[in-house]
VMD Tcl script that draws the C-alpha trace (Angstrom):
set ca {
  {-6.93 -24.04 40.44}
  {-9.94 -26.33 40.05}
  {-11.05 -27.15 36.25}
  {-14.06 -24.49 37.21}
  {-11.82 -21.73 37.88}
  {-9.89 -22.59 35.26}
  {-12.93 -22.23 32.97}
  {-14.54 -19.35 34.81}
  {-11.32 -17.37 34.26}
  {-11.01 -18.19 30.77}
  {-14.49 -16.73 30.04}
  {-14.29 -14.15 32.32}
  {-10.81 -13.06 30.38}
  {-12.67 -14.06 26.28}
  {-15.89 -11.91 27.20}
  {-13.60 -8.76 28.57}
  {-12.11 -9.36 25.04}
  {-14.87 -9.66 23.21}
  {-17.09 -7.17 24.79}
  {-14.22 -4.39 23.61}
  {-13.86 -5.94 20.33}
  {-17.80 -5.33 20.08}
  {-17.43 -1.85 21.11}
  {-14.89 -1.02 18.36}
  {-11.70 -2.15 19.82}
  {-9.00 -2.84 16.81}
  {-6.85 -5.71 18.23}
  {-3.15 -6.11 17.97}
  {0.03 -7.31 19.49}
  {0.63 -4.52 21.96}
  {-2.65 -3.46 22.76}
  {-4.36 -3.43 25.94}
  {-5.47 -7.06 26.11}
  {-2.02 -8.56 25.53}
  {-1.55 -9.92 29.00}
  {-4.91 -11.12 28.61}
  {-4.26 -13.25 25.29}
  {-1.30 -14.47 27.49}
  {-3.06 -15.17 30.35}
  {-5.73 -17.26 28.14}
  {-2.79 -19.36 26.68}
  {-1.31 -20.50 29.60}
  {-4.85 -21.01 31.13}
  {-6.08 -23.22 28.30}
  {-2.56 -25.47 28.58}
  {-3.34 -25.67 31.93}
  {-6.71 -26.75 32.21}
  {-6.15 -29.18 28.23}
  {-2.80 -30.36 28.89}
  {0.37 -29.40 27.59}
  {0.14 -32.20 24.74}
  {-3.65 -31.30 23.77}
  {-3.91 -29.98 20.17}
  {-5.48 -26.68 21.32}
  {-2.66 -25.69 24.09}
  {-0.03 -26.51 20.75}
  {-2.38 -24.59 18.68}
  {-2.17 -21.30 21.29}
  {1.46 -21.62 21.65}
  {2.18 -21.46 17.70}
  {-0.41 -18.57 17.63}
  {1.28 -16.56 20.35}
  {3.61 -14.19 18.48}
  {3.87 -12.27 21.96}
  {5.95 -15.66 23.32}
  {8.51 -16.21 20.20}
  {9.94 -12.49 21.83}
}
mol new
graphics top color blue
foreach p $ca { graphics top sphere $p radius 0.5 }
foreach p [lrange $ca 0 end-1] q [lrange $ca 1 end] { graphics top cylinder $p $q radius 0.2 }
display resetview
């Protein structure tokens, strides 16, 4: 994937989130939007850089990958 699609996905996958967050959606760890949050993580590592503060930041937040 390009840096574009990288980006395009990324928003794409943050505005589905957001959009049901706005609606009322209570997030948590096994809700609908988990593969999403995944998805996100290794999107932003990808398109960052493994070593970049916010793909170390997304991994340490990820309490679906310590599993």
């Amino acid at each position: 994937m390009t840096k574009n699609q990288l980006s395009s996905r990324i928003i794409e996958l943050q505005s589905e989130i957001t959009s049901a967050t706005l609606k009322g959606h209570k997030s948590n760890d096994d809700d609908i939007f988990k593969s999403h949050r995944m998805e996100l993580m290794i999107l932003r590592c990808m398109l960052y850089g493994e070593d970049s503060k916010i793909c170390k930041t997304e991994k340490s937040n990820c309490r679906s990958c310590k599993k």
